[in-house]
C-alpha positions as CSV (number, residue, x, y, z in Angstrom):
1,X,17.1,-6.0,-7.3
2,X,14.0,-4.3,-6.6
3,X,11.2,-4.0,-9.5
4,X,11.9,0.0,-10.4
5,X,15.5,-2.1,-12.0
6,X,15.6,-4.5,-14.9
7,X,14.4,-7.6,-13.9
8,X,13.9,-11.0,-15.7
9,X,11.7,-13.5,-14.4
10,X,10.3,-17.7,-15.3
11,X,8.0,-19.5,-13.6
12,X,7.1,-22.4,-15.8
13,X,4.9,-24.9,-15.5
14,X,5.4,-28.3,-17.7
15,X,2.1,-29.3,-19.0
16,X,0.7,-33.0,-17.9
17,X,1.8,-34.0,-21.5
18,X,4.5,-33.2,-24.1
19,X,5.8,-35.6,-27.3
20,X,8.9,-34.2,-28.5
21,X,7.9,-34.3,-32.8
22,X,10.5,-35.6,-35.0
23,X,13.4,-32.5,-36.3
24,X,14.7,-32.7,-40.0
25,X,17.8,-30.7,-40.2
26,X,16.5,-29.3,-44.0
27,X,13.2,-28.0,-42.3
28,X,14.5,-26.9,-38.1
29,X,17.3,-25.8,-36.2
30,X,17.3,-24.9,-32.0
31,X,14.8,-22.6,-32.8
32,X,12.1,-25.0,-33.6
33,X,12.9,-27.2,-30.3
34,X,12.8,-24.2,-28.2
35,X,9.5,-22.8,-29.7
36,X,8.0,-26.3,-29.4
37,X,8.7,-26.4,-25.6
38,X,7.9,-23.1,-25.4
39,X,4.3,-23.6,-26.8
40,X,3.9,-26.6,-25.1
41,X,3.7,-25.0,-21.3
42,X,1.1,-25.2,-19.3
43,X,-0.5,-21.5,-19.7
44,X,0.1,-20.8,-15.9
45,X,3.6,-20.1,-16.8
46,X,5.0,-16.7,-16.6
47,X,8.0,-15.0,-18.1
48,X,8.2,-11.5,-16.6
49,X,10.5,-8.8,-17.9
50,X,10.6,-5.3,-16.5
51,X,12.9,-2.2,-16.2
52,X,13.5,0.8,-17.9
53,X,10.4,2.6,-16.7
54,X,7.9,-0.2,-17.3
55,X,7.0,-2.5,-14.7
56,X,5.8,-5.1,-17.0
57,X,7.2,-5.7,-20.3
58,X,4.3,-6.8,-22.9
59,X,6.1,-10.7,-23.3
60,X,4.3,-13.8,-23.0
61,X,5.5,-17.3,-23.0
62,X,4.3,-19.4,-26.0
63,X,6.4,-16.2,-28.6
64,X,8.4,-14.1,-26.8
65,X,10.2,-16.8,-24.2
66,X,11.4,-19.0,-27.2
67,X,12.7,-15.6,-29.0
68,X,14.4,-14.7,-25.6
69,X,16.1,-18.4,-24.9
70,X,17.6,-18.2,-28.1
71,X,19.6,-16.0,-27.5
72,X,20.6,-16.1,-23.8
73,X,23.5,-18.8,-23.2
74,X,25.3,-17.1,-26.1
75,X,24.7,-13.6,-24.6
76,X,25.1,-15.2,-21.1
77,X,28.6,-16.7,-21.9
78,X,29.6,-13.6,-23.2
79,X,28.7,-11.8,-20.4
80,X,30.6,-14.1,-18.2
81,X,33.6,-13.2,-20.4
82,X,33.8,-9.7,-19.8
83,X,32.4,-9.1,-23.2
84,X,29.5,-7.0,-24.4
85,X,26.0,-8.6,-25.3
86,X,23.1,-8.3,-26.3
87,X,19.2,-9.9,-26.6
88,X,16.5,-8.5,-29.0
89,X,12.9,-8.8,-28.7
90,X,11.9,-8.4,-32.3
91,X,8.5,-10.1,-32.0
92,X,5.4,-7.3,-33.0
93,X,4.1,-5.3,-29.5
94,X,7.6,-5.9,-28.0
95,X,10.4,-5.1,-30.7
96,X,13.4,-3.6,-28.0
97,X,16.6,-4.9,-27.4
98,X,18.8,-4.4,-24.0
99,X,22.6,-4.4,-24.3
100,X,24.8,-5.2,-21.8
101,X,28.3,-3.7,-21.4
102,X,30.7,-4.5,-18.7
103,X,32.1,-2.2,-16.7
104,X,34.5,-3.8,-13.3
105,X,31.7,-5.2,-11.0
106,X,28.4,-3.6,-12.8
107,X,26.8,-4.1,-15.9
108,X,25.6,-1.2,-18.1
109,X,22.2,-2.1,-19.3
110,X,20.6,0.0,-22.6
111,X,17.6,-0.3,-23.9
112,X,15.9,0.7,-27.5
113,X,12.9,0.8,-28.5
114,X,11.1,0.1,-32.2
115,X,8.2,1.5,-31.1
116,X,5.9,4.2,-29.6
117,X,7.4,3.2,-26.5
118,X,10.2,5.0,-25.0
119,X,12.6,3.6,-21.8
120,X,12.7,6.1,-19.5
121,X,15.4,5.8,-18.2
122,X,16.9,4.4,-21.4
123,X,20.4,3.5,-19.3
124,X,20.3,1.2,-16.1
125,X,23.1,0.1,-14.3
126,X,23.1,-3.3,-12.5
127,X,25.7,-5.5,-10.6
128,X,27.4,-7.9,-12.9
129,X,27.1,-10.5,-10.4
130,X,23.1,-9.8,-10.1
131,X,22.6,-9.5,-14.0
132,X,24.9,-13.3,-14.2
133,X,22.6,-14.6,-11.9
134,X,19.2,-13.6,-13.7
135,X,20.9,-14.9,-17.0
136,X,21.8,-18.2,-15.2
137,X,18.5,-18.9,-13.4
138,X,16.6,-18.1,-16.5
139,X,18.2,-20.5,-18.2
140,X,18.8,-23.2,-15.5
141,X,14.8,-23.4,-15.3
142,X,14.2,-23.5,-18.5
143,X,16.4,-26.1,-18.7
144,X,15.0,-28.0,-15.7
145,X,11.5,-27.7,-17.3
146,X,12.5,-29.2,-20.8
147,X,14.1,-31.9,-19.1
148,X,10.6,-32.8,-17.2
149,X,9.2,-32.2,-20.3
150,X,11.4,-34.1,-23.0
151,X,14.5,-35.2,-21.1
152,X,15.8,-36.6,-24.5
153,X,15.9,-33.3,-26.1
154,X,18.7,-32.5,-24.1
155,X,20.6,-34.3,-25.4
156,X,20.2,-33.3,-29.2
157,X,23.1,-31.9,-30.6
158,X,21.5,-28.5,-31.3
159,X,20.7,-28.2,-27.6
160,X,24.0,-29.2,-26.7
161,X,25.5,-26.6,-28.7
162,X,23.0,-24.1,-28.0
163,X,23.1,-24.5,-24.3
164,X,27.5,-23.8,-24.3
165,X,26.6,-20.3,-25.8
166,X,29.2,-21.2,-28.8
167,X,27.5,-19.7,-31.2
168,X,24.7,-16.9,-32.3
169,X,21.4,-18.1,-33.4
């Protein structure tokens, strides 16, 4: 895909030390792990997003990444079902969403806006195949990282349940 398409991008970098905290299931959920790790990363890391007229989406990694991994094995396994999804960006200075509807072998990718800002174009359309394999190696690094980070916490059932893509968070 070349950078004028939607493009999603990690490079993280575990930092030199990371002690997983104690979860209470009255006071956290996946969300707290994920912000945790997320937080945690050496400040090297990048998470890139771009398309829909902007080369560089204004994301960073210690918000917007944690918002972003939330949701992406449940929008990923829908995807890989043929079915519609979805991931929104609601954190202040990004606040978009981009839905993804199949279509055979491409993708139809929308974007919307809560702000000033205005996709142009609004409508991309990638390869299924390519838009699977952005998904997959998003997530596949962000898992790689956790587990160099806190290999335990893969383990937990709320990652276990959040990384099969069962269920909306």
């Amino acid at each position: 895909m070349s950078h004028e398409h939607m493009l999603i991008e990690l490079h993280l970098i575990p930092p030199l030390c990371f002690d997983a905290r104690g979860y209470r299931d009255d006071e956290d959920d996946v969300r707290s792990m994920l912000m945790d790790v997320c937080g945690a990363l050496d400040p090297r890391s990048k998470f890139r997003v771009s398309g829909f007229g902007q080369e560089r989406w204004p994301v960073d990694v210690s918000c917007d990444l944690g918002i972003f991994l939330e949701q992406l094995p449940y929008a990923l396994r829908r995807l890989q079902t043929g079915q519609a999804a979805q991931i929104d960006l609601y954190e202040q200075g990004v606040e978009r969403s981009i839905e993804w509807v199949p279509d055979g072998t491409v993708c139809v990718a929308t974007c919307r806006s809560w702000t000033d800002w205005k996709p142009e174009p609004s409508v991309e359309t990638v390869a299924m195949r390519d838009v699977i394999e952005m998904m997959s190696t998003a997530l596949e690094t962000f898992l790689s990282t956790m587990s160099q980070m806190a290999s335990g916490l893969l383990a937990h059932p709320w990652i276990v349940e959040w990384r099969a893509g069962l269920t909306e968070v």
